[in-house]
Structure formats: structure tokens, C-alpha cells
N, C-alpha and C positions, 0 to 999 in steps of 0.2 A: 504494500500500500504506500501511497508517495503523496505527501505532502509539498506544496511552496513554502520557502524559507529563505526569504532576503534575497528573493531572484534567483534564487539556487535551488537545487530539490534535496529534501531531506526526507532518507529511505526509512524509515520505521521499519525494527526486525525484532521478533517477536521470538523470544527462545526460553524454553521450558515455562518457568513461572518467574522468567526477569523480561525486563524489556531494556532496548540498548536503540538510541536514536543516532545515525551519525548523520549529517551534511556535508555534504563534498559539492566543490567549485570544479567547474569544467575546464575554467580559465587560469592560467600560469600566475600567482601570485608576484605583486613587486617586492615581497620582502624577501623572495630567494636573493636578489640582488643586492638589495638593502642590508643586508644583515651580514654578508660577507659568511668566514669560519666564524660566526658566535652560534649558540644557540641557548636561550633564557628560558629557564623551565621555574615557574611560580608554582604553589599551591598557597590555598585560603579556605577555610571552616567559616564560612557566609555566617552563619549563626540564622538556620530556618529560615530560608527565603521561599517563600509560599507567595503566590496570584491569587486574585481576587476571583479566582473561578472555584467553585464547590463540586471538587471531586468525588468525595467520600471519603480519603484518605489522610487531610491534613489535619493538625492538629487543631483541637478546638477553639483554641483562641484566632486562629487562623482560617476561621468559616466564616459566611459575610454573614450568619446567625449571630456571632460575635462583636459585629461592628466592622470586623477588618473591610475595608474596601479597596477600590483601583488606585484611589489618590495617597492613601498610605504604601500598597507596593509600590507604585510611581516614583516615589520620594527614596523609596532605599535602592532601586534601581539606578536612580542618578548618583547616589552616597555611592556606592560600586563604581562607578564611571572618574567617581573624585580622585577615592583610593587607586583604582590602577593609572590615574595622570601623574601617582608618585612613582613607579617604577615603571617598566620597560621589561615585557615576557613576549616571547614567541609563542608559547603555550602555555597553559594554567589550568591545573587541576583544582577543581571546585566543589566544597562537602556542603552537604546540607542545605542543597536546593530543591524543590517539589518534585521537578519533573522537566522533560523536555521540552514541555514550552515554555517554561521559566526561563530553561537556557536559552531559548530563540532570542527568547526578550532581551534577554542578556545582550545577547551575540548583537541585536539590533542596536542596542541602547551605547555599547562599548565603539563599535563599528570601526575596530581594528581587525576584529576575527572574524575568518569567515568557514571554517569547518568550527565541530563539534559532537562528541558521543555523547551517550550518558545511560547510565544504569543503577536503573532500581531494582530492588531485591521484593519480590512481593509481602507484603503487611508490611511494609517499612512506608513511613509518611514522605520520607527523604531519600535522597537518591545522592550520587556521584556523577561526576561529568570531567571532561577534555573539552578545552576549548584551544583551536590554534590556526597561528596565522600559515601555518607550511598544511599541506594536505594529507588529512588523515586517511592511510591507505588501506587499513582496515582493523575493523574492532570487532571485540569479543568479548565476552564475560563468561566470568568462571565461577562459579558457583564452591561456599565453602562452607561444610557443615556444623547447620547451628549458629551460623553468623553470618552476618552481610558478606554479601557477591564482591569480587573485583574486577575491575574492567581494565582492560587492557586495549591500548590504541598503537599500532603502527605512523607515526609521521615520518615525513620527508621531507627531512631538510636538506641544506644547503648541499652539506656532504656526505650525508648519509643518512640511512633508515634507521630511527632509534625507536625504542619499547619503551613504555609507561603504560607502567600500573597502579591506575589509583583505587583506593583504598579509604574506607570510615568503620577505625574498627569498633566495637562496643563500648562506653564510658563506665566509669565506676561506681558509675548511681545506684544501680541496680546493687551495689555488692562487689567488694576490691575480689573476694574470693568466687562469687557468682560468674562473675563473665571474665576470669582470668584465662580458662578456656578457652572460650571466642576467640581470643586475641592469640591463641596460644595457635591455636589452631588456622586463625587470618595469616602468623606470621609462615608458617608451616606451607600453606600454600602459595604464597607468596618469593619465599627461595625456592620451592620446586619450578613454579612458573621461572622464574628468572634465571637458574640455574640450567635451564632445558635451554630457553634463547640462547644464552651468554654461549654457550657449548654447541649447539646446532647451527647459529647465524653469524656469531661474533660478532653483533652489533652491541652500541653501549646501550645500557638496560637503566633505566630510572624508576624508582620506588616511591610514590608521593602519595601522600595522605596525611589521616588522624591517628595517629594510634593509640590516642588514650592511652599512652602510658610513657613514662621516659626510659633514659637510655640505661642506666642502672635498674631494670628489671629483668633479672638475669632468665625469666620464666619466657620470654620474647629476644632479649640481643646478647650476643657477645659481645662486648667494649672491649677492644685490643688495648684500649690503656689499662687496661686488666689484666691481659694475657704478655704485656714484653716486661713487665715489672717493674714500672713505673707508679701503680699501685697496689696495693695490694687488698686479700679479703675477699675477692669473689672469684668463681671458677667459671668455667667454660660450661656453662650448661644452655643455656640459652639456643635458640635455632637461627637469627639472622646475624652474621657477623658486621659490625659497623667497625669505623676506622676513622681517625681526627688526619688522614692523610692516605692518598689512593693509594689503591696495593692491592695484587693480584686475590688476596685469598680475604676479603671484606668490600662491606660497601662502603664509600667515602659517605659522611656526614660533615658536612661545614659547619655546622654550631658543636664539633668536637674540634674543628683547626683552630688552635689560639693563633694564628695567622689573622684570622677576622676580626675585629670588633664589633660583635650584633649593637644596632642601636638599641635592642629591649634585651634582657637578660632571661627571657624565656620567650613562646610563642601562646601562653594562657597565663592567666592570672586570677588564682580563688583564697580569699581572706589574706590574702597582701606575699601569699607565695608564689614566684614565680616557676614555671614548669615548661618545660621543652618536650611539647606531646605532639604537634606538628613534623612532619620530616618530608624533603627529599633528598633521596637516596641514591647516590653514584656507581655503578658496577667498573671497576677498572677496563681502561679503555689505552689501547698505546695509540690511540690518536688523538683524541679526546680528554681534556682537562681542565679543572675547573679555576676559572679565572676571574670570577667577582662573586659575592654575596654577601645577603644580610635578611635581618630580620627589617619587614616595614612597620614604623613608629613613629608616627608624623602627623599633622594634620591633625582632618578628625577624627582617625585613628587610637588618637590619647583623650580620655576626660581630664578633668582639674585635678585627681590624685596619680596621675601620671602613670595610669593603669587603660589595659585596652579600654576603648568606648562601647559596653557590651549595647546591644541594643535590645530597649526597652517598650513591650507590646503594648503595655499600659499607658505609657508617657507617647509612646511612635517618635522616640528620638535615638540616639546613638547609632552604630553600625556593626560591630560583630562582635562576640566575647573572644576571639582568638585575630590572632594578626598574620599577615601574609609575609612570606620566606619567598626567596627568591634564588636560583643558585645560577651562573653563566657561565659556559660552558667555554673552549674555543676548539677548533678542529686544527688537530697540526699532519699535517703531508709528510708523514717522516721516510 
């Protein structure tokens, strides 16, 4: 079934009990040129971005039975437009949006993007998505037992064909020991996905999402500043390997490189602690290397305590309780 999408057609694919939308442009992008060997890969936790249409699905305060209407999405759709006038991404992975035609909106409203996937997990109010200026060659989701789905998107950039898979894994609301699982289990299929690419294609593989949880949860990462003895007290149990610097046997994490400066000292913020539950995540790459990043902290990004601007259903002010990372990649001809 095919839909119109900003002059473009967006194919609707419909597989088991997820749905995955992508749009694809017929026409050659100028940002292959534009962009030269860079490639910017953001991700951002919108914080429940729902349309004023009445699915079934969204949460209740986000039903026009509630009050929500067109003119309050309207308003946080341009606050989106604000925040990405502060950085510069080729593509951007995005949690905790409705649905595909949220993303359209999106995609309209930004009007740098012109592809985009997205997948929802059935009984989930929210969904995932890809949005990017290079063309998405093809998406998939994968389905992970007892947790939300992750999508996986093929793009094409300037110099090559890289893998991203985003990901929203479970929070701790429900129970730190309840949904450790989930996570336990999102991160599990998430090396085998990447692990198959990295070995069957040799292209560079990217990991972006939530993972509700940070880097020191040894039940989810291995932290190599653990394993060269640098510090000590934790072992090697964990299933994804991370790295504060790229290397064949880990994925690089840039808010592990003291090389950076993040402008916020986490990507969440609850009862004035900061926490690094956001990631993108690097697979070693001999052409490919990462050459800028940060956390975005700026604007109306920060309230008056110098904490993200979560945004509030009752008031219809602020913009997300998590803040966007961004990591830039460059391609080298070796």
C-alpha cells in the first residue's frame, strides 16, 4: 500500500505484529556532495511526541478527550525544528514518537530530511524511527523477546553503506529488577545483529538508542576501562562491549573518550542526578573515524536549574526530559 509523502512515496510494510514505514526519494540528494567524507549520526528521546489524531493507542493524556489538540503538537513540532538548528546530522535516530505520520510531520516540519523508517512494536503507544538526508536502502525490524522490536536501516552515504540500529529499551519504572531482562535481552540481540553485519559486509555498524541504563551495568556492557586495569571491581560479564576509544574487539562510545568535553555531564537528568542512558555506538571501522561530538545543551534545551527542559503536558511548555548526542564520523581512503 503507498502512501504521498512530501512528493515522494512512502511504502508502508507491514510484518508480523510491527509495522516499519520507510520513504525513499527517487532523486540524487545534494548532501552526497555537501557533506564531502563526514557522516553525523544524532539520536534524541523526543519525550512522547503524539498528533492530535485519536488512534487508540496513545496515551491518555494525549487523546483530544484530554484537551490535547493540533495547536499544542504544532508548537512542539517547531520546538524540534529549534533544537536541530543547534547541531548538524545526516541522520537521526528518534524514541518516543506515535507513529509514522508523526515522523512525516516531522520530516515536513525539519525539511532537511527526506527519507525515513520507523517501527512500532505492537501494544507499545511509541515507536522508533530513522530519519536521513542520504537514502535509506533498506529497513527491517527484528523482533526481541518480551521487549521492544529494533529497526535496523541501511543508508548510503557519501562512501559507503553503513547499518543502524535503533533501539528504546525498557525504563526502570516498572522495577530496576523487573525489566533488567528486557534490556538484557534488547542488548543480546542487538551484538548478534551487528556482529552478523560487521563479519558478513564489513561495513561500519552504528548502535543508537535508549537504553535505560548506563555504562557501568555490567548485566548489559562490558566497559574496557574495566577490563585493561585502569579500574578496577567489575568483571567481564556483561554482553555489549563499549570502548572510551575505537578498537577492533568493542564499540567506541564518545561520552567514554575524555578527549571530549560533553557540554551536559549526562544525557537524563532525575532528582538533580545526572545519567548517560542515551548512546551511539561505533563498531571499528579502518576507514571510518570518529571526529566530532557532544552532548546538545543549549537553548531551550536547559530550564532555569540548568537541567534538560522536560516537557510538561499540563503547562504545554518545555521540550524533552532527555537531550540529543550527536557523534561525526569522517571516511579516510586508506
Amino acid at each position: 500500500m503507498r502512501k504521498t509523502c512530501l512528493y515522494f512515496f512512502c511504502l508502508i510494510v507491514l510484518v508480523s505484529a510491527l509495522t516499519c514505514a520507510s520513504c525513499t526519494d527517487t532523486f540524487a540528494s545534494s548532501e552526497k556532495k555537501k557533506n564531502g567524507n563526514t557522516f553525523t549520526l544524532a539520536e534524541w528521546n523526543v519525550q512522547n511526541l503524539f498528533n492530535a489524531k485519536d488512534d487508540g493507542d496513545e496515551y491518555e493524556e494525549y487523546a483530544a478527550s484530554s484537551g490535547w489538540d493540533e495547536n499544542a503538537y504544532k508548537a512542539r513540532l517547531e520546538r524540534m525544528k529549534t533544537v536541530f538548528s543547534y547541531f548538524e546530522a545526516d541522520a537521526a535516530v528518534l524514541v518516543e514518537v506515535e507513529n509514522e505520520d508523526v515522523v512525516s510531520d516531522i520530516i515536513k516540519t525539519l525539511g532537511a530530511y527526506r527519507y525515513f523508517s520507523v517501527c512500532k512494536t505492537k501494544g507499545s503507544a511509541i515507536a522508533v524511527a530513522i530519519i536521513s538526508k542520504y537514502p535509506i536502502m533498506r529497513s527491517r525490524i527484528h523482533t526481541v523477546e518480551d521487549a521492544r522490536s529494533v529497526l535496523e536501516a541501511e543508508i548510503e552515504t557519501q562512501n559507503e553503506v553503513v547499518n543502524i540500529f535503533a533501539f528504546h529499551a525498557k525504563s526502570k519504572k516498572g522495577g530496576e529488577e523487573e525489566t533488567a531482562l528486557q534490556r538484557i535481552k534488547l542488548a543480546e540481540t542487538l551484538n548478534t545483529l551487528a556482529t552478523e553485519r560487521i563479519k558478513n559486509t564489513g561495513r561500519t555498524v552504528f548502535l543508537a538508542g535508549d537504553f535505560n541504563t548506563t555504562p557501568d551495568d555490567t548485566s548489559v556492557f562490558n566497559d574496557a576501562r574495566y577490563l585493561t586495569g585502569r579500574e578496577t571491581g567489575k568483571t567481564k560479564t556483561g554482553v555489549i562491549s563499549i570502548s572510551s576509544y575505537p578498537g577492533e574487539n568493542a564499540f567506541y562510545d564518545f561520552m567514554l573518550d575524555s578527549s571530549y568535553s560533553p557540554s551536559a555531564e549526562g544525557t537524563y537528568c532525575y532528582n538533580g542526578e545526572w545519567e548517560h542512558i542515551d548512546y551511539i555506538l561505533m563498531s571499528h571501522s579502518p576507514n571510518r573515524v570518529p571526529k566530532n561530538a557532544d552532548i546538545v545543551f543549549q537553548g531551550i534545551l536547559k530550564n532555569n536549574t540548568d537541567e534538560p527542559n522536560r516537557y510538561s503536558r499540563s503547562l504545554l511548555s518545555g521540550v524533552s526530559d532527555h537531550l540529543p548526542i550527536y557523534l561525526q564520523t569522517e571516511y579516510r581512503d586508506n
